[in-house]
N, C-alpha and C positions, 0 to 999 in steps of 0.2 A: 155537456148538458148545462142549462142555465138557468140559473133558478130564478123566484119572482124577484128576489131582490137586484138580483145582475142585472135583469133585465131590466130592471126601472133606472137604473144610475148609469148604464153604459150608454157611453152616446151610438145614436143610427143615424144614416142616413141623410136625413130630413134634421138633424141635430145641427145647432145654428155655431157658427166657430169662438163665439161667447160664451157658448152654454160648456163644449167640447172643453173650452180650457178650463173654467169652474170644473166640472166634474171630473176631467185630469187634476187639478190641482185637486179636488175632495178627494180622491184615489192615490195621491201620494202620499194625503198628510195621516189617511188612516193605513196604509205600510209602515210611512216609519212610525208611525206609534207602535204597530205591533210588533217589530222588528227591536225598539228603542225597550220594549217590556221584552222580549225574547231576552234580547243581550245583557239589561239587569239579572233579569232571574237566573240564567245561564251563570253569570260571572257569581251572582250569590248560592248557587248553588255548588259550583265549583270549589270557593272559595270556603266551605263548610264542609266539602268532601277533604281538601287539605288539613282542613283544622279537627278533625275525626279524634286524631288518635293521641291529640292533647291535655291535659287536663281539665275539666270544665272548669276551672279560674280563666285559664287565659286562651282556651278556646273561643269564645267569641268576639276576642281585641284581635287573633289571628285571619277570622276570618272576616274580619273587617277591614282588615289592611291589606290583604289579597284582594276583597271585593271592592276597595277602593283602589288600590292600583290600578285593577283589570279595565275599571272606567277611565282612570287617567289616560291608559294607554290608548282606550279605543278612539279619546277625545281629541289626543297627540294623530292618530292616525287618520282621521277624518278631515283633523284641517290639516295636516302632510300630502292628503291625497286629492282633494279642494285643490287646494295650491299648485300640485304636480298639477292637474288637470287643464287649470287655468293658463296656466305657460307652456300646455303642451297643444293647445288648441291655438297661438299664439306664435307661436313653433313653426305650426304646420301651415298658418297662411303665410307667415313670412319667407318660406320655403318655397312654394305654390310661387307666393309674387316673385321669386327669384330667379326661378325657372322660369317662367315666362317672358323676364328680361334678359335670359340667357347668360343670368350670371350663374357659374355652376359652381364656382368657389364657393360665395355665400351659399348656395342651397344645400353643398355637402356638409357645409357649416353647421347649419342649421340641422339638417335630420342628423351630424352627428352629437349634438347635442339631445336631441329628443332620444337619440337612442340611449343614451348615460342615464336620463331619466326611468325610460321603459325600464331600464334593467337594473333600476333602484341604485344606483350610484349615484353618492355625491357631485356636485359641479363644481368645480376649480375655483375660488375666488373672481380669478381673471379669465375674461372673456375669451374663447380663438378670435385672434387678429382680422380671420375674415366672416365673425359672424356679422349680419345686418345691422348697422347701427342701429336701426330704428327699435332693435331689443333691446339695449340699452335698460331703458328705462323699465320694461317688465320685467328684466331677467333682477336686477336689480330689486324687485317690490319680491321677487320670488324667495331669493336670497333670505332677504328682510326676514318676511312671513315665515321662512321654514325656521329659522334663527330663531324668532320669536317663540314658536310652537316646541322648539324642541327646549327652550329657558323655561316659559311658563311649565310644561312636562316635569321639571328638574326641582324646580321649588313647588313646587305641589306636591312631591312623590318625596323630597325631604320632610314636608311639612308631614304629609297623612306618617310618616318612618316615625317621625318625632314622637307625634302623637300614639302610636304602637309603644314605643320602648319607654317611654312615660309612664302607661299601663305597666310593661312588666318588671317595671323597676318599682313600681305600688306592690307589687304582688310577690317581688324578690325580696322586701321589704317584710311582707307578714309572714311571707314562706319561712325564711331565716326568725323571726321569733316561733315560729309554731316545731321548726325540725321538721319540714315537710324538702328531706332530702330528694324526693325523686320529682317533685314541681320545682326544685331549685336546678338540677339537672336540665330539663325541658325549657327552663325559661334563660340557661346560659348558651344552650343550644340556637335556642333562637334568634337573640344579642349575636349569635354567631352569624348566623343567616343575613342579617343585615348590615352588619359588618362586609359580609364576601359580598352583598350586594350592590355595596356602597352606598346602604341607607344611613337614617338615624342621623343626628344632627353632626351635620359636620363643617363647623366656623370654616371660612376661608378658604375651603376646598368648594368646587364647584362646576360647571360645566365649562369652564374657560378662565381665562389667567384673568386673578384680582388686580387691577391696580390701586387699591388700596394696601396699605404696608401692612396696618394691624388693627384690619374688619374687623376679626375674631374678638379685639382685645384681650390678648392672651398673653401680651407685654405690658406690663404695668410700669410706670415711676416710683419711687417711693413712695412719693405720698398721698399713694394709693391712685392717680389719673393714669388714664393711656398715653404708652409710650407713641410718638410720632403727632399726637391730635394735641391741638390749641387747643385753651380753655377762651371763650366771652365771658367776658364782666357779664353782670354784676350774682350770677350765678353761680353752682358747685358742682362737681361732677367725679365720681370715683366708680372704678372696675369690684363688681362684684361676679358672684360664681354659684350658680343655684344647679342642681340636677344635671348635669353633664352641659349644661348652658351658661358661657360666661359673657356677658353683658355690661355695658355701660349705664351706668343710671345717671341720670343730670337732674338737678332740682334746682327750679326758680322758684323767689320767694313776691316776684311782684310782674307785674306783666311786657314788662321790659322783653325785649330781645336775650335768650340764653342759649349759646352752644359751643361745642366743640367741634374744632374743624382740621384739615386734612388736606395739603396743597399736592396736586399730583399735575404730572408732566402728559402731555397730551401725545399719546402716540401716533406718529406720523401716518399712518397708512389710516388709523381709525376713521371712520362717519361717523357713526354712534358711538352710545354708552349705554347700557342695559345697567340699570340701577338697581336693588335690591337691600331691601333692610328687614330684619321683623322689631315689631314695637310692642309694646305694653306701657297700657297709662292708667292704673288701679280706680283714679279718681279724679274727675277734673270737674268743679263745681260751678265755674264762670268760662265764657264763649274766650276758647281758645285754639291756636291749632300745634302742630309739633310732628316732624319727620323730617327729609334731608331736603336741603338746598342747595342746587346744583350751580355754582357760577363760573363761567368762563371769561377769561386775561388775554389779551393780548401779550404781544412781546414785550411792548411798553408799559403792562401790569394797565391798561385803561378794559374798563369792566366792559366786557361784551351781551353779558346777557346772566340774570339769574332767577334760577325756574325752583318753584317751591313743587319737588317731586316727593310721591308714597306718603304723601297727607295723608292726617287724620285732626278731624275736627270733636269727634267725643271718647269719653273714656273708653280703654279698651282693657280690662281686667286680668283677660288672657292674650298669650302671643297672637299676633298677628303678621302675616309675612304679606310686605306691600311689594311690586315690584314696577319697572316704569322703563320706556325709552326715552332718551336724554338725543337731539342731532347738537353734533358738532359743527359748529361756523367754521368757516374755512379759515379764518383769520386766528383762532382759536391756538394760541398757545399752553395755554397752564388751565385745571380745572382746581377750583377750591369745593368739596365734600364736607357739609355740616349737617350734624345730628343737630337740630333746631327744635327752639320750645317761643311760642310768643303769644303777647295776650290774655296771657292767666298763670295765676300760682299751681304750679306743678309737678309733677315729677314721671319722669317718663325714662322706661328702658331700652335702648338698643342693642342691636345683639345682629350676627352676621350682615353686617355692612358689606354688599360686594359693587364693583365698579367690574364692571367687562366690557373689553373695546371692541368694535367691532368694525 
């Protein structure tokens, strides 16, 4: 049965193939709104049935770090499932065309790769030998994109981790002056949890091998700078160590060029670099910028190209985790990695530096 409102918004008959697609497109976009409020309130409701039997300190930083993962996850899975979709539609007529040229190599090629996907399996780096060229070039963006989704997933599910154990290291903090033995209990328990989950901030460890020596700087010099990273005139740079976060602070005093840099050998098989830094800059009072700058050498050290990646142009008080894809030129021998400050008096901190090849 259809009520008066169905009935006014569903197209009939006599419904014109403009109007049809408006009112399909108005009927999807009020789904996923409802669907997009289901699966919030779901994940916040859930997320507060876990956090139950907490103590009301740190019950509500519990169920906020569950109710933010639950979104990160759905948001990893949406564009995972985008992406599978895209390339499996893409699959399927390149299979279609191969069959009809009576190539049956390619066409088994092809549906068995659609099948690795149907059945949620990884794909090989390298292609089978007789998939259709002409994927090439999709299977490739597919790669990319899943790659992407699952890095940005990884730093955001660090970052919201960070932000929880933050909380209950504030709260293990007043617990231990108060003798509130059984919330210091619950809140080591929980440091535990994220530990086995491999949350909470964790320098240089990551979703793929760093080729950075020491992201983390967690090796210092004597006199007090990171072991393996150059220092640039005409500025100063020393390893500090705040709340389970150890970072590099660098201060310029004039708006010169200031930083420390980081020579790394380009691994052969790479295309990319998935770049990744978080910053903090308490106070910048004049038009300035400061994050990593990415340069690539040839063999003969002649500069091929350098890209100011995970910019930030105003203060930022609190961490911020920036992250960026870098392509590698094929001529690309050596990448030089600089924490960069230019343009104004400042002082800015870095903190998990990663490089991952891809």
């Amino acid at each position: 049965m259809i009520s008066t409102f169905d009935s006014e918004i569903l197209p009939t008959a006599t419904t014109s193939p403009h109007a049809r697609r408006s009112i399909h497109h108005l009927l999807t976009r009020i789904v996923a709104g409802i669907l997009c409020f289901a699966v919030c309130g779901l994940s916040l409701t859930s997320a507060q049935e876990k956090a139950k039997n907490l103590s009301p300190e740190i019950a509500p930083l519990a169920a906020k770090y569950q109710s933010d993962l639950t979104v990160l996850t759905g948001m990893r899975e949406k564009a995972l499932a985008q992406n599978r979709q895209t390339y499996l539609a893409v699959l399927a007529s390149a299979q279609q065309r191969a069959n009809n040229l009576g190539k049956t190599d390619e066409a088994k090629a092809a549906s068995d790769e659609k099948d690795t996907l149907t059945a949620g399996r990884d794909l090989t780096p390298l292609a089978a030998p007789m998939l259709p060229r002409e994927l090439a070039t999709s299977r490739a963006y597919f790669l990319r994109e899943a790659s992407r989704a699952e890095h940005e997933y990884a730093v955001h599910a660090q970052e919201v981790a960070a932000q929880y154990l933050q909380g209950l290291l504030f709260f293990e903090t007043k617990a231990k002056s108060a003798g509130q033995a059984d919330l210091l209990k619950q809140i080591a328990a929980e440091k535990v949890k994220l530990a086995a989950q491999g949350a909470g901030p964790r320098p240089a460890r990551g979703t793929g091998r760093n080729l950075v020596l020491n992201g983390d700087f967690s090796r210092k010099n004597a006199d007090g700078t990171p072991e393996s990273w150059g220092p640039g005139a005409p500025g100063k740079g020393v390893v500090a160590n705040e709340v389970n976060t150890t970072f590099l602070r660098v201060v310029s005093t004039d708006k010169k060029e200031t930083y420390f840099l980081e020579n790394l050998d380009r691994p052969a098989e790479a295309q990319e670099l998935a770049v990744t830094v978080r910053l903090r800059c308490p106070g910048l009072k004049e038009k300035g910028e400061y994050g990593l700058v990415v340069a690539q050498r040839d063999a003969a050290n002649n500069l091929l190209a350098r890209d100011a990646q995970c910019l930030l142009k105003v203060a930022s008080p609190t961490w911020r985790t920036l992250n960026s894809v870098v392509r590698i030129l094929p001529e690309t021998k050596h990448v030089i990695i600089r924490c960069n400050l230019v343009d104004a008096p400042m002082t800015v901190d870095f903190a998990e530096v990663r490089v991952e090849p891809r």
